[in-house]
N, C-alpha and C positions, 0 to 999 in steps of 0.2 A: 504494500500500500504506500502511495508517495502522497500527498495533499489530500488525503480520503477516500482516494479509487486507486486502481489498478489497473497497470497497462502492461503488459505482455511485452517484455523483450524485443519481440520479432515486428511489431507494431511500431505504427507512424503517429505521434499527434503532433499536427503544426501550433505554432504560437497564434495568439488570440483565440483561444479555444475555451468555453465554461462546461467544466463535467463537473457536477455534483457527486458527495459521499459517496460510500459506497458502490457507486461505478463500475465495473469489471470489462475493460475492452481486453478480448482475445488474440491468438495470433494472426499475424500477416495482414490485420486491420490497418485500415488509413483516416483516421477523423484529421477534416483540412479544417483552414480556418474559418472564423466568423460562424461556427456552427456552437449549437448549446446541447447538452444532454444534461438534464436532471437527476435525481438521486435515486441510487440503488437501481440502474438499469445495468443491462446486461448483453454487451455487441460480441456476439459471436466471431468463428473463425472466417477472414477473408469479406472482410464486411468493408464497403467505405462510404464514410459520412462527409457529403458534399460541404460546400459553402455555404452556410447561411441559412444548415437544416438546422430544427430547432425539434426536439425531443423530450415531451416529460417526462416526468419519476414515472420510475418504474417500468419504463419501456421492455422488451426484449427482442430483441432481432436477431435472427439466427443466420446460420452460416450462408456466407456469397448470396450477401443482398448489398445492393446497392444503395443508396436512398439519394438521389439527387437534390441538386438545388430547387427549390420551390414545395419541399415534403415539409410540415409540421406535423408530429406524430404529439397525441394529446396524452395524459395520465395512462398506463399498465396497457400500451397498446403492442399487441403480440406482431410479429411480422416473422410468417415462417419459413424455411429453408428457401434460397433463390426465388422470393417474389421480384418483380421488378417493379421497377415506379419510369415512366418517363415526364421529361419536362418540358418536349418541344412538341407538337402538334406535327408538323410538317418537315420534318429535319432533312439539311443536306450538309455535307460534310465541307462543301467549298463556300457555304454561305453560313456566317456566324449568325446565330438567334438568339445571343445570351438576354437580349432587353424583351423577347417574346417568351419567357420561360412563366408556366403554366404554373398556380398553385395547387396544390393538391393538402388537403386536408383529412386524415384519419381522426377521428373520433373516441375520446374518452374510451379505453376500456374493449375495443375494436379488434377483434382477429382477422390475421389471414393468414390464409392457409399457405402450402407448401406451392411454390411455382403459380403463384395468383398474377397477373400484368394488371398492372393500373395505369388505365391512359390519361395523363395528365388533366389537373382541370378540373375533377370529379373527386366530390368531397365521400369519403366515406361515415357514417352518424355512428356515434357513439352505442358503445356493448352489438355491430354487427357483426356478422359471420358470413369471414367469405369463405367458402369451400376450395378445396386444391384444384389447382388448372385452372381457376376462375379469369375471365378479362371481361375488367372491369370499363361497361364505356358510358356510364352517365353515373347520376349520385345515385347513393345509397342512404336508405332513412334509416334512422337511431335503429335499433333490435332487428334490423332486416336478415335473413337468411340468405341466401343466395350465393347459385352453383351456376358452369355450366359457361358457353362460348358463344354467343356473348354472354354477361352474367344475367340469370334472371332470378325473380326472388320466389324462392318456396313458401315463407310462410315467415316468422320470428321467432328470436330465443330470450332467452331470461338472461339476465344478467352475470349466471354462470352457465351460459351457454345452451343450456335446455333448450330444448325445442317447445313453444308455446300455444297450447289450442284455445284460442278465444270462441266464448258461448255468449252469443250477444256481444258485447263491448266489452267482455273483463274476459278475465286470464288468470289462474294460480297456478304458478312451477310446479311441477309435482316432485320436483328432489330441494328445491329451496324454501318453499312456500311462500315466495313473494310475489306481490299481487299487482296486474297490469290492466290499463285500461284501452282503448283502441277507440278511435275517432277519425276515418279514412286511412289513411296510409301511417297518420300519429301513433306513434307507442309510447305511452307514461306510465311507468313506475310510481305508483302511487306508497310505496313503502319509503322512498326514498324522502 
């Protein structure tokens, strides 16, 4: 541990960089500058965190993910083995786009799954689940489920990830017992 986190030998962190306590970057990682990660996250092997990503507590991102510039990743958001994220809409290699680079926003509490592609631009909402192989190409609402090429959405989960059957407008997880409410495509946690 050097300053409250920990960096792996074999790893890069450029100057101007905020990593919170706790922290664990792995090997052959590259955090560049002007990015932030918050407390008690955890970047896996072969990971690199662009310029001006911004990550909160508790993240964890797992091995050979990327996260480009324009990714803010919000509270205990999971990102699993080789998702991708892009940041350019139209990219060519002979024309720079760095002033058109796309935001992309995950959501509080938010999984994805193993080789998920996120097309920039498209906000994922908080506690959703994206399934493995997913590509992502519009938004995603708070507790949404959602599988498949392009993504589409099955149904919602509970905020430990259950799968949610709403009767009328309400909902109780059957492994957590917390209780949701539904109003169009809205999901609230009314326990919260």
């Amino acid at each position: 541990m050097d300053n409250g986190y920990f960096v792996h030998e074999s790893s890069y962190v450029d100057d101007n960089v905020k990593i919170g306590a706790g922290t664990k970057i792995w090997h052959f990682s590259h955090v560049m500058s002007n990015s932030e990660m918050g407390e008690k996250c955890n970047i896996g092997q072969n990971v690199v965190v662009s310029p001006g990503v911004k990550l909160g507590n508790g993240v964890k991102i797992q091995n050979n993910v990327s996260v480009y510039t324009g990714v803010i990743c919000e509270d205990d958001v999971f990102l699993g083995p080789s998702c991708v994220f892009t940041n350019v809409v139209n990219p060519r290699s002979f024309i720079e786009r760095k002033s058109e680079y796309k935001e992309t926003i995950i959501g509080k509490g938010a999984s994805i799954g193993a080789n998920v592609t996120i097309v920039c631009g498209h906000n994922i909402g908080k506690y959703a689940l994206i399934g493995a192989g997913a590509v992502v190409t519009k938004d995603i609402p708070d507790y949404a489920l959602v599988v498949g090429n392009p993504a589409k959405m099955l149904g919602y989960v509970c905020q430990c990830g259950e799968r949610l059957n709403f009767n009328d407008e309400h909902a109780t997880c059957s492994a957590c017992g917390k209780n949701y409410d539904i109003n169009g495509e809205k999901v609230k946690c009314i326990n919260d």
